[in-house]
N, C-alpha and C positions, 0 to 999 in steps of 0.2 A: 401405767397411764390410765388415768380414767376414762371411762368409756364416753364417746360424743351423744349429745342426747339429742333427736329430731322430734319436737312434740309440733302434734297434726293435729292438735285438738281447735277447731273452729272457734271462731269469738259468734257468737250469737245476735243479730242485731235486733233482740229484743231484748227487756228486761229481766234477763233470767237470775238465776239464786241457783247456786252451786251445793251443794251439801254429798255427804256420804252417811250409805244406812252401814249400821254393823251387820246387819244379815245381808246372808249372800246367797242369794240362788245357784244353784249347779250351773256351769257353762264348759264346755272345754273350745279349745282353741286349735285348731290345725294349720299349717305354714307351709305354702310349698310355691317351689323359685321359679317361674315362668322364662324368665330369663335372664343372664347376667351378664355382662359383656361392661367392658373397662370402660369408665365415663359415661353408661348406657346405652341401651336400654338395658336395665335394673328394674322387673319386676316381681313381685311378692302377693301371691295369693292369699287371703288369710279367709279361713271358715270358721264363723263361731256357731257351737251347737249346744241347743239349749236342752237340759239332761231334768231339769224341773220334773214334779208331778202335775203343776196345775197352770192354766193358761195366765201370761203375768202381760202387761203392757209393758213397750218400750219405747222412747222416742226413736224416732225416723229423723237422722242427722245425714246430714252429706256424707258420700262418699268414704273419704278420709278422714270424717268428725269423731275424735273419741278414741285416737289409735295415737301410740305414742312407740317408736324405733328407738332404743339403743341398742349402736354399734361399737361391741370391743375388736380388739385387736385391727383396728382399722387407725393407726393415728395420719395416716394420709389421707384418709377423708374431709373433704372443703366444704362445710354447710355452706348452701346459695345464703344471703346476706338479702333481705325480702322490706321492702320498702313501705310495708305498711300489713296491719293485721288480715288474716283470712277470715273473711265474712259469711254468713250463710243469710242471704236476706231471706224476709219471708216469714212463713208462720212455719214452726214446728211443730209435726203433728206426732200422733203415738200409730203403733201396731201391735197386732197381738200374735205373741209367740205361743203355739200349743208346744207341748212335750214332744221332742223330735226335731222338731223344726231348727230351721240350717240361716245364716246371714250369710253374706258372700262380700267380700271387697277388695279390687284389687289396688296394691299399692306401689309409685312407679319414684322411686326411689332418686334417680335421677333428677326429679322434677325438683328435689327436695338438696341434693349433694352435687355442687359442680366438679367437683371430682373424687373418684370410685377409683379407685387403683385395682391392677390386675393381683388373684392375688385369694388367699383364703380369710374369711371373715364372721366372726358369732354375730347375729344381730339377735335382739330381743325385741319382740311385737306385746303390748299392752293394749289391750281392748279395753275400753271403761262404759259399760252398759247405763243406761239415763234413760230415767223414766221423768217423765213431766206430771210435777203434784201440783193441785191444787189450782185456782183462780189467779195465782198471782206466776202462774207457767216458772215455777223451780224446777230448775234440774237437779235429781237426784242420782248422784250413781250407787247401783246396786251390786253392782261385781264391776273387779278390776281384775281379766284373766291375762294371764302372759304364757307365751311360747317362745321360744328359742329355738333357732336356725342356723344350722352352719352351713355356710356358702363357699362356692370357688369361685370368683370373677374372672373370665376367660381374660385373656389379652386380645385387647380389638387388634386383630390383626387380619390382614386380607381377609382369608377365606371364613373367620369369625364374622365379620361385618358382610360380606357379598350371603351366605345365610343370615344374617337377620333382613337385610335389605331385602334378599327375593320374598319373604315369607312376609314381609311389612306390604313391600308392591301387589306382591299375589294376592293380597286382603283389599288394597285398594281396588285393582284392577278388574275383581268380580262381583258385578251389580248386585248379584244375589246375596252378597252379602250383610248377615244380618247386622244392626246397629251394632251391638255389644261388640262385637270381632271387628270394626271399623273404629271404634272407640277405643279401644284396645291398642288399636295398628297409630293410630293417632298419637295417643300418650305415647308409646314408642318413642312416636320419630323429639316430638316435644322437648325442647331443653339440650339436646344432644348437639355434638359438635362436631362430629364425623361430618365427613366430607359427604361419606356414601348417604347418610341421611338426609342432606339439601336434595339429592338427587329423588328420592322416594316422597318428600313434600312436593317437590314439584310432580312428580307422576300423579298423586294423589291429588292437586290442583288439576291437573290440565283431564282427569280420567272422568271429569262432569256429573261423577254421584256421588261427590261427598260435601256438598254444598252447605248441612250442616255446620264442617268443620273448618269452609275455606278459609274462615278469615284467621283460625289457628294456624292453620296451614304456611299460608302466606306470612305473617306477621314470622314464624319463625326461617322462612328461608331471609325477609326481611333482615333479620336481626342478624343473621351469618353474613348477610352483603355487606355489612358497616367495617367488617374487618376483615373480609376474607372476599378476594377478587374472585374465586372457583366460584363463589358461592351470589357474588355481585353478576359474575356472565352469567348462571343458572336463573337468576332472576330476568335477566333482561330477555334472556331467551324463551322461558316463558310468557314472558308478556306478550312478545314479539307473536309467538308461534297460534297461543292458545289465549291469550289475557283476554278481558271482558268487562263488562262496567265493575263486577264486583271487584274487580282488582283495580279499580281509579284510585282507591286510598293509597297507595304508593306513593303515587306523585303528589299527595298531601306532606307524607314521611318525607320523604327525598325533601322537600322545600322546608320544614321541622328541622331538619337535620343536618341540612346544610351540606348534602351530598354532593359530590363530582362526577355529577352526570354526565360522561363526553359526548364529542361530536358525533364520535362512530355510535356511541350508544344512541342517539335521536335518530341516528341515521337507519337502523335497524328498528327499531322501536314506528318508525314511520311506515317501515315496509308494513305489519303489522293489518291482515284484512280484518281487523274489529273498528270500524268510524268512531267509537268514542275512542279508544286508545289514539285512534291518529289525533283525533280533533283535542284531545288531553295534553298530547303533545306538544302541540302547538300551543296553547295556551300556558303553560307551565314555562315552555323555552322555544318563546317567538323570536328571541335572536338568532337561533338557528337552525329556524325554521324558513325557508325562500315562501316568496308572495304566494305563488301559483298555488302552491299546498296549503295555505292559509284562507288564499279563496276557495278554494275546492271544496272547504269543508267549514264556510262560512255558516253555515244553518248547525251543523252540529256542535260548534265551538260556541253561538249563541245559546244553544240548549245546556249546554254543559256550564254556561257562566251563570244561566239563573240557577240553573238545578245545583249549584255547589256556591249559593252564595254564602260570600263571606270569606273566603279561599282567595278569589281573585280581588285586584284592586278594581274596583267598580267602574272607578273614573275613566280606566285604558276602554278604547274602545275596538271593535274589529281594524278600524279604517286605521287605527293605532299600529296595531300589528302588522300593517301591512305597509307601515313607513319604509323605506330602503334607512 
C-alpha cells in the first residue's frame, strides 16, 4: 500500500514564487515521539541543525510551514478532510542561521489524522528549508532534509489516557508555567476525542491563566457537546460553575446550531454566580426563563443586548420577555 502523504506546507498569503536551488547546504534532521496514544495526542519533535560553514539566511515560516509526514504501514490512518487552505497571513521575514545553530518544531499529528490506530508505524518528516530572494519575496528551497521514525501507538486505554490527562492538567494547573509547556499542553488536548480530554479543557478553562487559549479551549469542548451528552454536561457544568463573559460565545453557537438546550440545563446554567451568564440566559431562552429572574437582571440583559448587537432581534424588548 502506498504510503498516506500529510503535507504541512502553508499557502502563503502573499505573492510568493516557489523554486528549488541544486545546491544544498548541510542540514541534518533529528525526530523524537513526545507522545503517542491511539487517536491522540500524537506528538513529534523534529530538530533541524545546520552543519554549514558560513551564516546563510532563511525564511521564518509558521510552525508547521515547510514540513511534509509520510506514514507507511499505517493503512488505518483517517487524514482530517480541511475545509479550506492553511494560511500564514502577514509578512515573511528571514533569520540568520550561524554553523551550529538548531530550529525546533513541534508536530501534533492528531491535529492533522482523525484517526491513529494503536499500533506500530514508520513515518517520514521532510523539512524543506526557504530562503526569500529578491524584491519580488520568492521562495526558494535550499534543502529538502528527511528523517524517519518508527513509532508504537499505545492503545488509549485507561491508565494510557488518566497519564496523559494528569501530566496535560498538571501543565495547566501551574501558573508558573511557561507559555511553550502551556502551548504544548493545549495542542494536546486539540482535535482529540477522548472523553478524558473534555475533561482537562475544561480544567484548563475554569484554572484562570490560560486566557491566551480559552477560546481554543472552549470551542473544542464545544465541538464534543454536538455529539457526545458527557461532553454537553462537561459544558454546562462549566458554564454553571466557572463561565464568564468570555464564554458568551456559546450561546451564540448553541443558536447557529440549532442545539437542545433543556429545561434542566437553563435551570442549572441560572444557578450560575456570573450576572452575564445569568442575564445571557435569559435572553437567549426567555421562555424558560420565569418574570422575576428576568426582572432581577433587567440592567444586565440591556447591557448585554447593545454589547452583542446583532445576535438579538432588536425589535423584542425587555417588557417583551417579560410577557406570561
Amino acid at each position: 500500500m502506498a504510503p498516506i502523504i500529510l503535507s504541512c506546507v502553508s499557502l502563503i498569503a502573499l505573492p510568493l514564487m516557489h523554486t528549488r536551488d541544486a545546491t544544498r547546504p548541510e542540514f541534518s534532521l533529528h525526530a523524537e515521539c513526545l507522545s503517542a496514544c491511539e487517536d491522540g495526542p500524537v506528538s513529534i519533535r523534529l530538530t533541524l541543525k545546520y552543519l554549514g560553514v558560513d551564516d546563510i539566511q532563511v525564511a521564518d515560516l509558521a510552525d508547521v510551514a515547510g514540513v511534509e509526514v509520510s506514514a507507511q504501514g499505517a493503512a488505518h490512518w483517517e487524514q482530517r478532510v480541511t475545509t479550506g487552505p492553511i494560511g500564514i497571513c502577514g509578512i515573511v521575514t528571514s533569520r540568520t542561521l550561524k554553523p551550529g545553530d538548531v530550529l525546533s518544531r513541534v508536530l501534533y499529528l492528531h491535529h492533522s489524522f482523525s484517526r491513529i490506530p494503536a499500533g506500530k508505524a514508520r513515518l517520514a518528516f521532510t523539512w524543506s528549508v526557504q530562503q526569500l530572494q529578491g524584491q519580488g519575496m520568492e521562495l526558494r528551497c535550499i534543502a529538502d532534509v528527511t528523517k524517519w521514525l518508527d513509532v508504537n501507538i499505545e492503545l488509549a486505554g485507561e491508565e494510557t489516557l488518566n497519564g496523559v490527562a494528569n501530566r496535560i492538567n498538571s501543565t495547566f494547573e501551574r501558573r508558573e508555567s511557561d507559555w511553550q509547556a502551556k502551548e504544548r499542553a493545549v495542542n494536546e488536548v486539540l482535535r482529540t476525542e477522548h472523553r478524558r480530554m473534555v475533561g482537562c479543557a475544561c480544567r484548563g478553562l475554569a484554572s484562570g491563566h490560560m486566557r491566551q487559549y480559552h477560546t481554543s479551549l472552549l470551542a473544542q469542548v464545544y465541538t464534543q457537546s454536538l455529539w457526545s451528552k458527557r461532553a454537553h454536561r462537561a459544558l454546562i457544568d462549566y458554564l454553571q460553575r466557572s463561565g464568564g463573559e468570555a464564554d458568551l460565545v456559546v450561546f451564540r453557537w448553541w443558536r447557529r446550531d440549532l442545539v437542545n438546550v433543556t429545561k434542566h440545563d437553563v435551570r442549572e446554567l441560572l444557578m450560575s454566580p456570573n450576572t452575564s451568564i445569568r442575564a445571557m440566559v435569559c435572553l437567549t431562552f426567555p421562555d424558560q426563563c420565569d418574570r422575576d429572574t428576568i426582572e432581577s437582571l433587567r440592567e444586565s440583559i440591556e447591557g448585554l443586548r447593545a454589547k452583542f448587537e446583532g445576535f438579538f432581534d432588536p425589535n423584542v424588548r425587555i417588557s417583551d420577555l417579560l410577557m406570561e
